[in-house]
N, C-alpha and C positions, 0 to 999 in steps of 0.2 A: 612217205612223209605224212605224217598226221595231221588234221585239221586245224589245227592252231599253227603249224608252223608255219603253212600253207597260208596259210592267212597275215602271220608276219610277214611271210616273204613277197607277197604281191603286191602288201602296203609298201616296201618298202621302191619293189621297182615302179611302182605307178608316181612313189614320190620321185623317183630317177626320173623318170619318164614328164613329169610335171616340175623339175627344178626344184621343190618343196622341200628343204630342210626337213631334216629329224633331230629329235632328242630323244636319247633312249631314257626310259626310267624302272625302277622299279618299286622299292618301298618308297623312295623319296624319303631317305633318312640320312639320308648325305647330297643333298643338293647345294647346302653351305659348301661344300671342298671344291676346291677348283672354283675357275670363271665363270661364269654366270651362265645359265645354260639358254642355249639360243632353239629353237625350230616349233616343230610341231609335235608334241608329245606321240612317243610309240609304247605301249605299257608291256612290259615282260612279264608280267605276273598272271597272263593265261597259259605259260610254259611252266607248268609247274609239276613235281613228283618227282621219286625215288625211282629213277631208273633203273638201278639196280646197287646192292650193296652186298657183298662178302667179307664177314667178321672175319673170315679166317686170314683173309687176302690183305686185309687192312686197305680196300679200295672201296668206294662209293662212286656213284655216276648218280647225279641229281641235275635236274632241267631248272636254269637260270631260275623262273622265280618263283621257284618254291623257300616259302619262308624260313632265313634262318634256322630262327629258334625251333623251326620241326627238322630240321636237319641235324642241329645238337639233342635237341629229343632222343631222337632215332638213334645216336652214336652212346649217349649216354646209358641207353637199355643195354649195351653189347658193354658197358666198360671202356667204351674209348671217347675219344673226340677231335680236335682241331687243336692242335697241340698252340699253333700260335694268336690267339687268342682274340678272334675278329673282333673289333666293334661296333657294338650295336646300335648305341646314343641313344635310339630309342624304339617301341616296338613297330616292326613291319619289314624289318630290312628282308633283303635277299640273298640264295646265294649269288645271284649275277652283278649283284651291287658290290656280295664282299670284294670277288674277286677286281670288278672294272676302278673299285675304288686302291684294293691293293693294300689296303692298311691292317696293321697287325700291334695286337695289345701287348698288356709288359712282358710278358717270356719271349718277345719275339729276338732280343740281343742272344738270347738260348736256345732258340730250339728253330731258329729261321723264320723270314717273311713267307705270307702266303704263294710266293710265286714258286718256293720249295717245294708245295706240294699240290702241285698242279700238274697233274700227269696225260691230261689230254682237254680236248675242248672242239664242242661245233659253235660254228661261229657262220653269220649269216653276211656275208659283206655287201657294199655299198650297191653293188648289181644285181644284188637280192640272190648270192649264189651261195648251195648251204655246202661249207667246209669241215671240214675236219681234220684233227692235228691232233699228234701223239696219240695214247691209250691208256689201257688201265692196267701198264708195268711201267717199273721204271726204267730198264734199260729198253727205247725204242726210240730213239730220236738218232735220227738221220737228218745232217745239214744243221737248219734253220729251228729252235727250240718254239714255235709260233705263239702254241697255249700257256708259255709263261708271259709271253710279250704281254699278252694280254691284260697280265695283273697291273692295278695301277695307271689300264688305257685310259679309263674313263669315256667309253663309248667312241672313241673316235676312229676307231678300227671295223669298228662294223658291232653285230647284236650278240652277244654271248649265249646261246641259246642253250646249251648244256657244258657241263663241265665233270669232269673226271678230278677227282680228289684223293691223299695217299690220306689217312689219318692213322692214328697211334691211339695205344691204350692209356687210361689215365695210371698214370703215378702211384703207385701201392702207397706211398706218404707224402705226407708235405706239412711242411711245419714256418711260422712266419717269424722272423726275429724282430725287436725293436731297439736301435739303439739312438740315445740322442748325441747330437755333435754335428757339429758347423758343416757347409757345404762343402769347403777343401777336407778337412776330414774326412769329408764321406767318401771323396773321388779316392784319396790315396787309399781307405778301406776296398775299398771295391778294387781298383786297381791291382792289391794285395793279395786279394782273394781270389783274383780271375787267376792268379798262375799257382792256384794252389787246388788236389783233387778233391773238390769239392760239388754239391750237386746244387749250384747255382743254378736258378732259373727267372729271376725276375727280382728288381729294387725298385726304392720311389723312396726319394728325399724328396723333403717338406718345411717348410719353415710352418710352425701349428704354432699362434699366440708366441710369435717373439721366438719360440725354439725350434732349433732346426731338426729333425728328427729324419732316421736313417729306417726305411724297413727292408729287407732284405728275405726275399721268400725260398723255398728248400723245395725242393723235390724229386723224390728218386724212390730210391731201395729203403724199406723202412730202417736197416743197420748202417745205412748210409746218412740219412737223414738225424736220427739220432746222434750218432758219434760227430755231425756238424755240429750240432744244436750245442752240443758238451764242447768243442774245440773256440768256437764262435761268442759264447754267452749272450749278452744280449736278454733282453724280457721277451718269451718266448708270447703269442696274442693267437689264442684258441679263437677268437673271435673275427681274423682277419681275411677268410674270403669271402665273406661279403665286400670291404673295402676293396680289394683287387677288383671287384667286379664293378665295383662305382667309377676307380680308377679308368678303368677300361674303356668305360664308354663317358669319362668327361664329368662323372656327378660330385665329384669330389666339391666341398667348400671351395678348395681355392680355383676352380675353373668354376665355378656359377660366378663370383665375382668379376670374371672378368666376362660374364656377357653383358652386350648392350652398351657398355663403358667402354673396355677397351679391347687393339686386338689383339688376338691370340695368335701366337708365332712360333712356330716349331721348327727351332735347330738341331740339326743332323750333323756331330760333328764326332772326331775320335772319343771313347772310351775315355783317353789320356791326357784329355782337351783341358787346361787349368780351368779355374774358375772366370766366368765371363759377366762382368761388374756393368751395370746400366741404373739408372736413376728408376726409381719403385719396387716395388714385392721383390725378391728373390724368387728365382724361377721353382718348376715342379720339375725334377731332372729323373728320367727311368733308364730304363735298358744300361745298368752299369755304367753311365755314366753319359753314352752316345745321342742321346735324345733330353732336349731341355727344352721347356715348354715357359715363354714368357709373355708376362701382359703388357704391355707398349697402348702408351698414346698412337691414333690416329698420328704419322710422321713420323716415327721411329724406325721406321722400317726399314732404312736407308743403312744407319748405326748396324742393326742387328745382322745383317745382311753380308756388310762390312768385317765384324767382328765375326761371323761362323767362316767366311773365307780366310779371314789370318790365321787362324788353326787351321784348315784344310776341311773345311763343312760346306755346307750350304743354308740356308734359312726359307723356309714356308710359311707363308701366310694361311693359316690355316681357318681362321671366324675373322670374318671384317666385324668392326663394331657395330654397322648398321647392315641394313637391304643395299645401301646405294655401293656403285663400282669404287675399289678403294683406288686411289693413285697409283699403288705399284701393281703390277703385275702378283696374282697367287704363288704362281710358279715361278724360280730363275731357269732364264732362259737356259741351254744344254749349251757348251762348246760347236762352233760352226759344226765337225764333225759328224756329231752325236745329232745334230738338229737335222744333218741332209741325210741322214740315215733314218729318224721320224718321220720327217717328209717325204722321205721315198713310200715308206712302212705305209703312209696315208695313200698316197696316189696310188700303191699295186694294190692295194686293198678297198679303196674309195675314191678311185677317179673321179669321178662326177661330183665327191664334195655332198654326198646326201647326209652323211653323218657330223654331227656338232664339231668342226675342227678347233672351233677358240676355246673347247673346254678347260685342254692345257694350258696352252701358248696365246695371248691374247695373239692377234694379228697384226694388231696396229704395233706393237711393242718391238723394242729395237735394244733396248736394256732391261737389266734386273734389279 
């Protein structure tokens, strides 16, 4: 065990040992997601480096907080990358943030969430004991799959201290279309085109100045990509990965509008989900349709909440409007089941409660 780890791992049993909460962090570029974090700061970001990487293997192994964007560095000298498309919001993140936050940008309806490709993980738990799960193949999982649980813990499982990663090479082309037409328009195009061989990877309706606008991105095989382009029409926008990238991480116009004013609430709902009608802006809708992103008065959350479960979704509070605790809960709560199965996931992993447990599930909370 190396000297950093050795040194997370004592802080953490002396926090056992003294009752002293923790709050893991690392860039602190997601400390808005989830509940509001409670303890003593533990910093990941002296675990950092390229443990090891083989282009040929399409496997990487990188120590929790080493930054990001040197991680996409690194994959981008080889021609590859993170096929589902972390977000950054802003510079500093990590890779142990990507994974404990679990969030994935617009190709993730194509090409899968982060917890796809997660093929192993050390992870330090609440007894300060260093673990390890899965490796660097894919076929090795015996039982319990640990190091995907992981994605989207947000710390409550214990410190993500390395992680094992599959990545893929970038796309020989990719091409952006633009169509304008209303938001039902847009679901039944996309609908249309999900059961046609096409090499969809990523959309984003818009309402821009009053119109609705449809962009729809390609990528594949450059004769694949092409013969979309010609079957599809549409105005094709040489100028659109930049936008994907703004997209990504939130800089878009109509998500600065809603900071500060209102919050920001992200329903997860079918593909196939009709149009879902609320008082202000028309939503930002990506992933094909399955992710809609709307701005709500402070008390709206209730309605939204409402309306993503009669289609078979759910609703996340994802930016409160201010710093202070909103009313509802970030999270809806899991079915009894799914909840005495987290709470077990905590107690074998965190007995003692040293790690932030309200990060998800506030504690006091009894509804969604």
């Amino acid at each position: 065990m190396d000297s950093e780890l050795q040194t997370i791992v004592e802080r953490i049993r002396a926090a056992r040992a003294d009752a002293t909460p923790l709050r893991i962090r690392g860039g602190g570029t997601k400390d808005f997601y989830g509940e509001a974090a409670q303890g003593e700061g533990l910093d990941t970001r002296v675990l950092s480096g390229i443990r090891s990487y083989e282009p040929s293997e399409l496997v990487v192994t990188v120590r929790a907080g080493t930054l990001l964007s040197e991680l996409e560095a690194l994959l981008a000298e080889q021609g590859q990358c993170l096929p589902f498309e972390p977000p950054h919001f802003e510079a500093g993140g990590t890779v142990g943030g990507m994974v404990a936050a679990g969030l994935s940008g617009p190709a993730r309806a194509s090409v899968g969430a982060v917890r796809d490709y997660v093929l192993g993980a050390t992870l330090v738990d609440g007894r300060g004991e260093v673990l390890s799960f899965g490796g660097q193949v894919m076929k090795n999982v015996a039982g319990y799959d640990v190091s995907r649980v992981l994605a989207g813990s947000l710390g409550v499982l214990g410190l993500i201290a390395e992680v094992s990663l599959k990545v893929l090479p970038v796309a020989p082309a990719e091409a952006t279309l633009r169509f304008e037409c209303g938001q039902a328009e847009a679901l039944d195009l996309l609908n249309g085109w999900g059961g046609r061989p096409l090499p969809l990877n990523a959309s984003c309706w818009v309402e821009d100045q009053g119109q609705g606008v449809l962009y729809l991105r390609l990528r594949g095989a450059v004769a694949a990509v092409d013969a979309a382009c010609a079957q599809l029409g549409g105005e094709r926008r040489p100028d659109a990965p930049a936008d994907w990238i703004a997209c990504r991480d939130q800089r878009l116009p109509w998500f600065a509008e809603a900071h500060g004013v209102h919050e920001l609430w992200r329903l997860s709902v079918p593909q196939t989900a009709p149009v879902l009608t609320f008082d202000g802006a028309p939503p930002l809708v990506e992933w094909h349709g399955g992710q809609r992103w709307y701005r709500a008065a402070p008390g709206e959350g209730a309605r939204l909440r409402a309306a993503a479960a009669a289609v078979g979704g759910h609703a996340t509070l994802f930016r409160a409007a201010d710093q202070t605790a909103p009313t509802l809960p970030r999270f809806e709560r899991p079915s009894p089941p799914l909840l005495r199965i987290h709470e077990a996931l905590q107690q074998e992993f965190d007995p003692a409660g040293v790690f932030d447990r309200g990060r998800l599930y506030r504690r006091d909370a009894t509804a969604s």
